[in-house]
N, C-alpha and C positions, 0 to 999 in steps of 0.2 A: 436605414441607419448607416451612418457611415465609423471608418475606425477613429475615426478621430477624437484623442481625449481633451475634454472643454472645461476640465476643471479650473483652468485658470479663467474663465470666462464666466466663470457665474457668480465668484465670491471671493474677498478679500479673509476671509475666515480661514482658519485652521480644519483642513480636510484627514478623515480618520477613510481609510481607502481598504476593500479586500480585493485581492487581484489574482488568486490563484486561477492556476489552467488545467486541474484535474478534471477530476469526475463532477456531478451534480451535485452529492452528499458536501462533498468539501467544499466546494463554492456556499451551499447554502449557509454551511456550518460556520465557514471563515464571515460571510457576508450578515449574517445574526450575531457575532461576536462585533463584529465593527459597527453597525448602527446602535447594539447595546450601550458600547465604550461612548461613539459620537453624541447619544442622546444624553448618558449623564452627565459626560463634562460641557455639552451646551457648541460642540463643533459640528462642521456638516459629515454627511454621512456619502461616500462612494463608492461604487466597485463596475470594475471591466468585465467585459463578458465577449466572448469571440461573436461578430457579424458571421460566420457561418456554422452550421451544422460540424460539430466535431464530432466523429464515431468510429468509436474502437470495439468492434462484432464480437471480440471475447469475452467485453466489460462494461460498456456502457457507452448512451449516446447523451451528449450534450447539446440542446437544443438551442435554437436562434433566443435571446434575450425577450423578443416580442412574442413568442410564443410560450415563457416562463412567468414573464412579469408584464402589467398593464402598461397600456403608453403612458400614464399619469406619471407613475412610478420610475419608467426609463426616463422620459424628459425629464425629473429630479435629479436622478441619483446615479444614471449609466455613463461611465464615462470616457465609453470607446474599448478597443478589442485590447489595449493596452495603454500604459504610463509610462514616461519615464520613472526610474527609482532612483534616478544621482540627486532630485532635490526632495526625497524622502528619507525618516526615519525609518527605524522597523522597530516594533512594538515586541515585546516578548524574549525569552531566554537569560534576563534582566529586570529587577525587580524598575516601577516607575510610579511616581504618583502625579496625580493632576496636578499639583502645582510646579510638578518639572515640565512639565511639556509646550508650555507656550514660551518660557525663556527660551529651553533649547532651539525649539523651533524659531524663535527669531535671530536667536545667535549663529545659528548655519543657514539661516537665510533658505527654510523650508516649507515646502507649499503644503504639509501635512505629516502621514505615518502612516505608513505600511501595516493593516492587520491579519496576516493571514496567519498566524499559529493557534492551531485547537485550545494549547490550552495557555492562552493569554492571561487569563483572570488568576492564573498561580501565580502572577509576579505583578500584579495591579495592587497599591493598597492605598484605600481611600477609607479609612477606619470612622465608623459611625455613620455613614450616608446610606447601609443596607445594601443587602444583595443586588447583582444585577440581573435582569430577570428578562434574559433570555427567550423565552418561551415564548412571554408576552409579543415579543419585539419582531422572534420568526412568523408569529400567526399573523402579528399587523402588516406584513409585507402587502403591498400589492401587486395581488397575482393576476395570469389572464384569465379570461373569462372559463378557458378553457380547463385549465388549471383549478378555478374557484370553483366548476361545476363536480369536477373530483372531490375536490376536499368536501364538499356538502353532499355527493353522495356516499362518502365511506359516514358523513357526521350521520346521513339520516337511517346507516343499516343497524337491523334489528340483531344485534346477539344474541343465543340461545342461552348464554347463562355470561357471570365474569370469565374471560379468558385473559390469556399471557400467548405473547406472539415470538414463534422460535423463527430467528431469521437465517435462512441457509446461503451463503453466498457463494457461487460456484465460477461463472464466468473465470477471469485472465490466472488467479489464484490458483484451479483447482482444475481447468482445463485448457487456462490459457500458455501467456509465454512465461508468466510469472511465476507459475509452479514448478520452474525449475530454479529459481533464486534459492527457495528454500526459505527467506529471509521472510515473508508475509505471511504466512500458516496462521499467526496468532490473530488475524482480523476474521478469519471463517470459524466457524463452527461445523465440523468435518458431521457431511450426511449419514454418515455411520455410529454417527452419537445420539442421533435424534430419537433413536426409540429409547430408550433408554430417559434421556428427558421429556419427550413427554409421558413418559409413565411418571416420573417427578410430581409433573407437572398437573396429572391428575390425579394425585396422592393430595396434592391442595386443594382441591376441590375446584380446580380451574378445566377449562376449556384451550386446546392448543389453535393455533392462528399460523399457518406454515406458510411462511415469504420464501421463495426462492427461484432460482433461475431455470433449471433445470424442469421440463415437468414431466418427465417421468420418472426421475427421484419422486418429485410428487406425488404424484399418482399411488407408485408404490408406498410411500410413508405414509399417506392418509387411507389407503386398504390395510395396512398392517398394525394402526394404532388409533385410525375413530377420529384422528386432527384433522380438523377445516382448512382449505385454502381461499386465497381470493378470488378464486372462482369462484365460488361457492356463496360469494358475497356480490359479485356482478364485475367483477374486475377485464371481463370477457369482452363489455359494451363498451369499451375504452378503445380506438381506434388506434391513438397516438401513443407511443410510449413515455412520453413525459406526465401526458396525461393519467394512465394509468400508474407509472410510478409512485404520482403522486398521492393517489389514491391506495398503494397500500401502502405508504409511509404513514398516512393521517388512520387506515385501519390499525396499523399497530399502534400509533398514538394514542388510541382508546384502551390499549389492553392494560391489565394491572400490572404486569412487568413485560420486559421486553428482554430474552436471551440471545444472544446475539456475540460474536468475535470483537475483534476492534473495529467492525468495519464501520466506516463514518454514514455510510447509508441510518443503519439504525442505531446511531448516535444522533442523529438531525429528528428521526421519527421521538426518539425521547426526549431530546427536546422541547419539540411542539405540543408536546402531551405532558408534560412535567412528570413521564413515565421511566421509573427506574429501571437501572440499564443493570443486564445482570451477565456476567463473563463468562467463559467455557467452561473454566474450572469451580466457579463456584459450589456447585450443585454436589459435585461429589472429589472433587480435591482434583489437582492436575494427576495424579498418577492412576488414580482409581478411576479417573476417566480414560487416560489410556489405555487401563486395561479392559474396559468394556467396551472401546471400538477394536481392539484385537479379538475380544471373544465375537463379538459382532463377528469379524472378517470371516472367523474361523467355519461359524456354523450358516455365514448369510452371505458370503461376496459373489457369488453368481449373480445374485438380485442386485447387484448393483453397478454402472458402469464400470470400466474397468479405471478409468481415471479420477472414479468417485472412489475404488476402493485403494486405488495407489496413495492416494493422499488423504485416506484413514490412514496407510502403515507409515506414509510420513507425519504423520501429524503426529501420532503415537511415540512414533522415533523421535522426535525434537522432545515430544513433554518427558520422554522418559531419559535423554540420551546422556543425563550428568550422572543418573542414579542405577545406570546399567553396565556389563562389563562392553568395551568395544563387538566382543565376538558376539553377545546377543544383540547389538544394534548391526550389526551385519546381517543377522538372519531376518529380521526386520524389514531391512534397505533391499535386499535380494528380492523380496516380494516385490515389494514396492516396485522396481526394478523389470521385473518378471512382466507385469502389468503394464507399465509403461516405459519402453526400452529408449525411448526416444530422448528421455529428461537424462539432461549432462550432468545436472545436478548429484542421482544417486552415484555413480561411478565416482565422483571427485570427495563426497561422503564417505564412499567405503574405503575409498583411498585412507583418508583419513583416519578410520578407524586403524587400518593398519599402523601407521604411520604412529599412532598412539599407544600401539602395544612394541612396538618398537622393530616389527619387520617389513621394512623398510623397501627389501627387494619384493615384496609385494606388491604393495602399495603404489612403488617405481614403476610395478609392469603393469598396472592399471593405467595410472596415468600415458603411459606410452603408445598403449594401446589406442586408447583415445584421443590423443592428441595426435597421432600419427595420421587416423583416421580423419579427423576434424581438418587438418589439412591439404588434405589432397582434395579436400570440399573447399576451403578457404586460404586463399592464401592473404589475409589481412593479420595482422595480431590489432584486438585478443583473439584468441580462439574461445570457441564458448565457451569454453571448460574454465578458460582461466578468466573470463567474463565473471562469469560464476563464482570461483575461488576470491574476485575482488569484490563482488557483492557482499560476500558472505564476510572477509574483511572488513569492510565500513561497517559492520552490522553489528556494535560492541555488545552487547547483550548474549547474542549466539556463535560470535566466530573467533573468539578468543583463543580458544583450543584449539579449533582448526589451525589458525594460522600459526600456531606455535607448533604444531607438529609437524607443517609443511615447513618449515624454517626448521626444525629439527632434523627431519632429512636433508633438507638443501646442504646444510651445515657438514652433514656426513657424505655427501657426494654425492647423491641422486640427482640425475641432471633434470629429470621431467619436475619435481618440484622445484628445483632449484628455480628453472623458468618459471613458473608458476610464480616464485618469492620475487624474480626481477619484477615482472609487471606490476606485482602488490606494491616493492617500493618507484616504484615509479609513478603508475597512475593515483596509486593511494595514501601512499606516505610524501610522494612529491622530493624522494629522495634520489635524485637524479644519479648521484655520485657515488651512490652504493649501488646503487641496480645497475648502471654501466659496468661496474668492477666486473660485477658476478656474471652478467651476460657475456664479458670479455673472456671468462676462465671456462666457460661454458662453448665457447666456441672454439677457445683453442683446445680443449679436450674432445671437443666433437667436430672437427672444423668443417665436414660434410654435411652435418645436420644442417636442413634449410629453417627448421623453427628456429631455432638456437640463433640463425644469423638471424632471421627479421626479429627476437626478441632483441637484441643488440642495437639492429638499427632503430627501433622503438626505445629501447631506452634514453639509446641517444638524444632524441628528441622530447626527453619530457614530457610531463604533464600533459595531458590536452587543454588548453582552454575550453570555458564550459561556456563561454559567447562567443558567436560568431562576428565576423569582423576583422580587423585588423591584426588583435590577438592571434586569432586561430593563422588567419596568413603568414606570420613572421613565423608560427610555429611548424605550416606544414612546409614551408619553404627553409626549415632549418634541418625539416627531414633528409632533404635533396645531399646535403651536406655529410648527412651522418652515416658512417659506414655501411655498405653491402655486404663484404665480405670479412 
């Protein structure tokens, strides 16, 4: 296979295209959403896939295209490791119906439309032509042989009674780089809750089905509660990881429910199985579940990693952290903390909690601490810390208050947030001319501090471009120009 996309080569037709470069799940996910769309309005159906091996060791591997899908199926519909997108639409975020999209598409002169958003079908409205039926459209895919041998052996094992499949996702989340964002907690379902649901779960008269990465979480959850793994089902005879992947996606596809985070993995599994997808909190409300993975910690976290049990006392801290006072979510985060000293994330946390009750010289000497530290490691901005603090900003749903507190102190003269509030309006708000201000009053109050200058010279320079290119060069060569001292 080569990278070359041939889309213009095959058809003068309107192409409906998924082209994401995540993980498996999201590729499958975005790429049954776009043949869905392509099939009922009568357009062709494509999606990119990378020519090599992509693999992230904390989170997943994404296999060659020929070893996921038949050669029938790539000669159709592959159409290289990527696209251009200047002569595409993008589908989603916007309500559209079929009868807009072949004007538009001839009026800007477009070889197609962009599908990668999960949930596309929220703003499609074609009233009266019926469901689109997904399910169907993931199962017709053609897979490799390899792949198809999976799927028929999870179709031909025997269960011992109905079961519900609890999926535990641990990888980049929960021991990766990700679990310091703080921002992704809500796609896992924290291994520390598992007892607890499956005892739910055999209160229904069901059978539990334990998917996770981890296997000595496993191990220990299914001696301590009676739940099966896919071991247990022959998941062991699977050489490849795609191949076995694949095969406890289609085991959970069989279950009568599927609990699971947000993660898109067993979102794709419910899917294929037209198996209802059921959330963290359902089972016993968001708080009442946090507080059974605290009771858990209390009387069980030796039995379990130590980064399994830092991100129970996170996870519990985010479900509970609007409906607690700051100083209990502090006792919380210290755990957490305690467990794993390494994540920048808890520190710029309890910063914050400070920062919320309004002692500020706290909070100040936290951040100092670490930021001081962070730099005699780094001398780039951001520092991770304020990496993090800009994560947690883009992230409207949980960082609202954070960043109003950190902008509360800046406001009152704390210089370590104040840094902190330059980079947010720079990288994040793209407010060039107020983060220059603040980093300028920051350096003549500290004019020795070496963060303070590179926040300044970083300011100066703006935004980063998120393409490389020409962009990003005008941009790093405008660095050269902007203040050192």
């Amino acid at each position: 296979m080569s990278g070359k996309a041939t889309f213009a080569l095959v058809s003068d037709s309107t192409l409906i295209a998924a082209t994401r470069t995540d993980g498996l799940g999201g590729r499958l996910l975005a790429m049954a959403n776009a043949k869905a769309l392509a099939d009922r309005l009568g357009y062709r159906f494509g999606f990119t896939w990378n020519s090599r091996v992509v693999s992230n060791q904390e989170s997943h591997m994404v296999d060659l295209a020929k070893n996921v899908f038949s050669a029938e199926f790539i000669d159709r519909h592959w159409l290289g490791d990527k696209i251009g997108d200047s002569r595409f639409g993008v589908l989603g975020g916007a309500t559209f119906t079929p009868a807009e999209l072949e004007p538009i598409a001839r009026q800007k002169r477009l070889h197609g439309w962009i599908c990668n958003e999960f949930d596309v079908f929220d703003f499609f409205r074609d009233d009266g032509a019926g469901p689109i039926r997904r399910s169907e459209t993931l199962r017709g895919f053609g897979f490799s042989p390899a792949v198809r041998q999976a799927l028929d052996a999870a179709a031909a094992c025997r269960f011992p009674g109905p079961m519900a499949a609890l999926h535990l996702r641990s990888g980049d989340i929960v021991r990766g780089h990700h679990r310091r964002s703080l921002v992704f907690a809500n796609k896992v379902i924290p291994s520390t809750l598992a007892k607890a649901i499956v005892g739910e779960i055999s209160s229904m008269g069901l059978k539990t089905l334990l998917i996770g990465q981890d296997r000595a979480t496993l191990d220990y959850l299914k001696a301590e509660t009676g739940a099966l793994l896919a071991t247990d089902f022959g998941s062991g005879e699977f050489k490849g990881e795609t191949a076995c992947t694949f095969f406890e996606m289609a085991l959970m596809a069989r279950c009568r429910q599927i609990h699971a985070g947000s993660s898109i993995y067993a979102v794709v599994a419910s899917v294929m199985g037209d198996t209802p997808f059921i959330g963290a909190g359902a089972l016993f409300g968001t708080r009442r579940a946090a507080e059974i993975v605290l009771e858990e910690l209390r009387t069980h976290e030796p039995h379990y990693h130590p980064l399994e049990a830092a991100f129970g006392y996170q996870w519990a801290f985010l479900s509970l952290e609007d409906e607690i006072d700051p100083a209990q979510g502090r006792e919380i985060l210290e755990k957490a903390q305690a467990l794993d000293p390494q994540n920048d994330g808890y520190p710029m946390k309890i910063a914050g909690t400070f920062f919320r009750e309004g002692n500020h010289a706290a909070g100040e000497a936290i951040l100092k601490s670490v930021m001081t530290s962070q730099s005699g490691r780094r001398s780039k901005i951001p520092l991770p810390v304020m990496d993090i603090v800009a994560r947690v900003a883009r992230d409207r749903r949980t960082g609202k208050k954070d960043i109003e507190a950190f902008f509360t102190a800046a406001e009152a003269g704390y210089p370590h947030p104040a840094a902190c509030c330059a980079y947010i309006l720079t990288e994040v708000l793209g407010d060039k001319k107020s983060a220059s201000e603040m980093a300028a009053r920051l350096v003549k109050a500290n004019p020795g501090n070496p963060i303070f200058r590179r926040i300044r010279r970083r300011a100066g320079m703006g935004r980063k471009p998120k393409k490389r290119g020409l962009a990003k060069a005008i941009w790093w060569l405008g660095g050269l120009k902007a203040p050192w001292f």
